[in-house]
N, C-alpha and C positions, 0 to 999 in steps of 0.2 A: 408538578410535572414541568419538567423542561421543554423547550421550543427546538431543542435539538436536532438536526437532519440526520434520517439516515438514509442506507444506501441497501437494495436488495439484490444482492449476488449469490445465484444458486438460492441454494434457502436461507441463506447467513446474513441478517441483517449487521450492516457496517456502519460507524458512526462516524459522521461527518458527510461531507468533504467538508475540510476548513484548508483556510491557503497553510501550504506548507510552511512557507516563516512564520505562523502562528504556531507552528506546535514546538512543545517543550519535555524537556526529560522531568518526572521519569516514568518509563514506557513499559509495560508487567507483558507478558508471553502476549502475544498478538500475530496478525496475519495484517499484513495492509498492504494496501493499495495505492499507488501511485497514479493521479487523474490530472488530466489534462483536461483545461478548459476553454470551451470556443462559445463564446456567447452567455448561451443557458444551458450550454450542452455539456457533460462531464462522460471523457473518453478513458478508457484503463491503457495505461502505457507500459506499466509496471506492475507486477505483484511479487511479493514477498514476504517474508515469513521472520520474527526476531526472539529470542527470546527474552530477560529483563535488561534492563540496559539506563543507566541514567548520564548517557555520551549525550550531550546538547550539539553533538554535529553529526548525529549519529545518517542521517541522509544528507549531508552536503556531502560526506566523507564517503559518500556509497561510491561502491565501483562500477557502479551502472548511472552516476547524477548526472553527469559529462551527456548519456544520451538522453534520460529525460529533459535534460536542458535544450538539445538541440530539437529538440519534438515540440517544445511547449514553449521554450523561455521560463523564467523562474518565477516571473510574476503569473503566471497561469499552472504553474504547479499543486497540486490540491490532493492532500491525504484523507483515507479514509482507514479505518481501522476495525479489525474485530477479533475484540479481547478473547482470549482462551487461557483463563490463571491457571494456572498448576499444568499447563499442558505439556506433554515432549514435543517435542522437534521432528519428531517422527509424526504424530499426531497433526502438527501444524502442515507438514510437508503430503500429506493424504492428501486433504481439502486443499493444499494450493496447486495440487497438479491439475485438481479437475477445473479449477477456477483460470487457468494458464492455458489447459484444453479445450475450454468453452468461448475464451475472449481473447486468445492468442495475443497478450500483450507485445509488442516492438520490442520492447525495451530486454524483453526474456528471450529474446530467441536463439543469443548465444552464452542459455545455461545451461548445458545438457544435464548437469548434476541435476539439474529438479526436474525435469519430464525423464 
């Protein structure tokens, strides 16, 4: 048994938060989470949906990182993730509207393609 954190959103347990410069490709269909940290506190700033992907800049290169940066700084940046293999994109974007409706992330507010 791993000592691993995770994270409960809605009823979807998510694993991590680890700082964002810890993680590494490669990434299987997933929904994650973009968290900002103050303290002991972990804030959703961001959520988004990918499918497989083994880009190792795959979130510095996001078109949203410019604002998580300016919310957090990059040293308080902190992913969470939760895997969905085989899933569509349709399937991942269900569960991210509610999770987007529930915690109104900053960083999403001007995607109108996902709400």
């Amino acid at each position: 048994m791993s000592n691993a954190m995770t994270l409960q959103i809605l009823n979807y347990e998510f694993l991590g938060p680890i700082n964002l410069s810890e993680w590494g490709p490669p990434m299987e269909e997933v929904l994650y989470l973009i968290l900002s940290k103050t303290s002991e506190t972990f804030s959703i700033i961001y959520a988004g949906q990918s499918g497989k992907t083994d880009d190792g800049q795959f979130f510095t290169k996001h078109e949203r990182f410019q604002c998580w940066s300016q919310l957090s700084g990059q040293k308080n940046l902190h992913l969470a993730i939760y895997p969905m293999w085989g899933s569509t994109e349709q399937q991942r974007l269900n569960i991210l509207k509610k999770i987007i409706q529930k915690y109104t992330p900053k960083c999403n507010e001007s995607e109108p393609n996902v709400l």
